[in-house]
N, C-alpha and C positions, 0 to 999 in steps of 0.2 A: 504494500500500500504506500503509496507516497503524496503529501499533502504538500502543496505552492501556494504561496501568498507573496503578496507584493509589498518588498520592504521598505519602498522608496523611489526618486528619483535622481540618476545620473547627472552631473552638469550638463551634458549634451541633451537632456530631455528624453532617453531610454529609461525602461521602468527594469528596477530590481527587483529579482526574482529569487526568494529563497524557499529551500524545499526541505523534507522531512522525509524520514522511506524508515519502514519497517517491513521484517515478513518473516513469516514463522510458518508453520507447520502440524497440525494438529491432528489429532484421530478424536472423533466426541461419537457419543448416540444420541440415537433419535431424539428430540429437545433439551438436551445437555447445553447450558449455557459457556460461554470461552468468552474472557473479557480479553481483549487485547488493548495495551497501555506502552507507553514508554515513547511516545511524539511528542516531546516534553519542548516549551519554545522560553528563552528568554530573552528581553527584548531590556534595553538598559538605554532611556532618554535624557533631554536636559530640556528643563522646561522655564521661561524667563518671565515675570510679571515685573510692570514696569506703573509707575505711576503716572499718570498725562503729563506730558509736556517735560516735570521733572527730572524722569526716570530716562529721557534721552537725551540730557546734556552730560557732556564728558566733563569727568572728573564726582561731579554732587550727582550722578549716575548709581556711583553703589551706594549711596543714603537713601537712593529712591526704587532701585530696584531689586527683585531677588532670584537667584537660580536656583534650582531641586532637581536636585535627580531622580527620576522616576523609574522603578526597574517593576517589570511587567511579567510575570509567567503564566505560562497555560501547559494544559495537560489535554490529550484529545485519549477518549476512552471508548471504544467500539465494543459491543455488544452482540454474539452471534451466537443468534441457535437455528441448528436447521433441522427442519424435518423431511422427514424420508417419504415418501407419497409411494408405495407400492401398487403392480398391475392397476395403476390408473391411464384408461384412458385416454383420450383428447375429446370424445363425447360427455364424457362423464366430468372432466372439469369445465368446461363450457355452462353444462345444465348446473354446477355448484355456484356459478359465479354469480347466472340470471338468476338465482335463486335469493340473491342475499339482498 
């Protein structure tokens, strides 16, 4: 599995692309749940609040403004259970479907 998200942009105006990939391997039965985890993202900013006018003259700038660093994590956690559908079929799921 591989997840892309757009981290930004280049000076030139190309968009950055960062990606995530995991894959595994599994045996489960019939409705046996398998969590799959570990797309783990952190993202680490700097974020500036500035007071009007004040806050962007040089030098009385740092009385007036402030910067933080923002650090950001996620976790993506997928959830699969499959079930097995024996001697079914393609008439027989059709009529289940219109049925619901």
């Amino acid at each position: 599995m591989t997840l892309t998200s757009l981290s930004g942009w280049s000076p030139s105006g190309t968009p950055i692309v960062s990606g995530r990939e995991s894959s595994t391997k599994v045996l489960l039965k019939d409705g046996e749940t398998f969590v799959m985890s570990g797309l783990e993202k952190k993202e680490l900013a700097k974020s500036t609040s500035r007071f009007p006018v004040l806050g962007y003259i040089p030098i009385i700038d740092l009385l007036f403004s402030k910067t933080v660093d923002i650090q950001k994590e996620s976790d993506v956690l997928i959830f699969i259970t499959p079930h097995i559908l024996k001697n079914v079929g393609v008439s027989e799921l059709s009529s289940e479907k219109d049925g619901e």
